[in-house]
C-alpha positions as CSV (number, residue, x, y, z in Angstrom):
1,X,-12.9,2.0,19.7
2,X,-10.2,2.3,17.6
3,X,-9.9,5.1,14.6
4,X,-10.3,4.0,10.8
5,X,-8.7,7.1,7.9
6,X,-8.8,6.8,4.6
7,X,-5.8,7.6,2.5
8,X,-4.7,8.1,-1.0
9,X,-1.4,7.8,-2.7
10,X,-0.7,9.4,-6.2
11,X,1.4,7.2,-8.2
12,X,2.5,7.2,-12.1
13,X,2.9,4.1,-14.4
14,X,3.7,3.8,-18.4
15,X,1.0,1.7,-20.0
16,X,1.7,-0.6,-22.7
17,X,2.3,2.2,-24.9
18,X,4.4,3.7,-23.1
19,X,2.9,6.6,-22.2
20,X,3.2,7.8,-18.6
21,X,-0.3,8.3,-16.4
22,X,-1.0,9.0,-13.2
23,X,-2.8,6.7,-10.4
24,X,-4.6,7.0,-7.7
25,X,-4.4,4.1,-4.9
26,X,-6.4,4.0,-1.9
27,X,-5.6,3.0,1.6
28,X,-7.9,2.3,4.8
29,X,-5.2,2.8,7.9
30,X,-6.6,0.2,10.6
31,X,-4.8,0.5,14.1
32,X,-1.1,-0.2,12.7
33,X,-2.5,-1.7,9.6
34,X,-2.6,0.0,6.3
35,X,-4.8,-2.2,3.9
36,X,-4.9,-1.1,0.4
37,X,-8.6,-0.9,-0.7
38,X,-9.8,-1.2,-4.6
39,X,-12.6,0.8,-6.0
40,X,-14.6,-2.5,-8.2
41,X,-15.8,-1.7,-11.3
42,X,-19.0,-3.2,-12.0
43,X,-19.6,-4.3,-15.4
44,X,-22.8,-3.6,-17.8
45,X,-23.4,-6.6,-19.7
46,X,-24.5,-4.7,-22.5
47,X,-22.4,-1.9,-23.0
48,X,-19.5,-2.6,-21.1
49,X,-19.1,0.2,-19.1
50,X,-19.5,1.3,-15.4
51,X,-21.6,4.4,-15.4
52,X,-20.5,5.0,-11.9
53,X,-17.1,3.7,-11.3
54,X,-15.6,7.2,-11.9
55,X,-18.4,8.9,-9.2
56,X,-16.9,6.2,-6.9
57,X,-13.7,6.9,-7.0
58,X,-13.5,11.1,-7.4
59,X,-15.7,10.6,-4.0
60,X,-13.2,8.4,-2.2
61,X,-10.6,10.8,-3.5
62,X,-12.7,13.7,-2.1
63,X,-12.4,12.7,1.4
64,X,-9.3,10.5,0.9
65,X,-6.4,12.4,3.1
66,X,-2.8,12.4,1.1
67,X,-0.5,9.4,2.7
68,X,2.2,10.8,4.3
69,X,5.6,10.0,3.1
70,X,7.9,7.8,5.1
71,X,10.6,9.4,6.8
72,X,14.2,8.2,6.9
73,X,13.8,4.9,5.4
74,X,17.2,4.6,4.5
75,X,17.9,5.1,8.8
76,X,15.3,2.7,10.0
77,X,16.3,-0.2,7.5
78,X,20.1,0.2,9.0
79,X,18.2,0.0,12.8
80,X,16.7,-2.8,11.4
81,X,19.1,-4.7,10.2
82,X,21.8,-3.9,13.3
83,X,19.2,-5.4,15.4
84,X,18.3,-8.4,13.5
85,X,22.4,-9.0,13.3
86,X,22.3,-8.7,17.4
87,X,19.2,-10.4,17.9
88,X,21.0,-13.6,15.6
89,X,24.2,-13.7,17.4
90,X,21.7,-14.4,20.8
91,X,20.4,-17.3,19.1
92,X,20.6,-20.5,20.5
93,X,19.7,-22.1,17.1
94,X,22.4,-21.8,14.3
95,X,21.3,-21.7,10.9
96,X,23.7,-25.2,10.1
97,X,21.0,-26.8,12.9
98,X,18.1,-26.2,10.8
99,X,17.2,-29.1,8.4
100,X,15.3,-27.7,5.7
C-alpha cells in the first residue's frame, strides 16, 4: 500500500493594498504525485463567516510536515534540457513534417 504525507509550504503575497502576508498552502504527496489540497471555507448564510475554517486549517498545519526545498534546480533543468536536445536529434519525425 502505498504512503500518503501531508505537507505545507509557507509562501508570502502583497494583497491589493499592497501589504505583504504570509500563506500557508497545503500539499498531500501521493506516490510521485504532489497534489495541492485547499482547506474550503464553508459559508454561514447569515453572518458570513466560517466559525471553523481557522480550526481546520491550524490543525492541517499541526500535523502538516514543512515541504522540502528542491535541490539544484538550476542542474536538473540543464540535464533536462541536454537530454531532450539528444533525445530530438534521434527523432525520426522532424518538426517541418508535422502539419499543424
Amino acid at each position: 500500500m502505498a504512503e500518503v504525507k501531508l505537507y505545507k509550504k509557507l509562501a508570502t503575497y502583497k494583497d491589493k493594498n499592497g501589504e505583504e502576508k504570509q500563506a500557508t498552502n497545503f500539499f498531500v504527496a501521493c506516490g510521485d504525485q504532489m497534489i495541492p489540497v485547499e482547506v474550503k471555507f464553508f459559508e454561514d448564510k447569515e453572518t458570513g463567516t466560517d466559525k471553523n475554517y481557522r480550526v481546520r486549517k491550524t490543525l492541517l498545519s499541526a500535523f502538516a510536515a514543512t515541504l522540502p526545498e528542491r535541490e539544484n534546480v538550476g542542474k536538473k533543468k540543464t540535464q533536462q534540457q541536454n537530454t531532450s536536445a539528444a533525445n530530438e536529434s534521434d527523432s525520426l519525425v522532424s518538426d517541418n513534417d508535422i502539419l499543424f
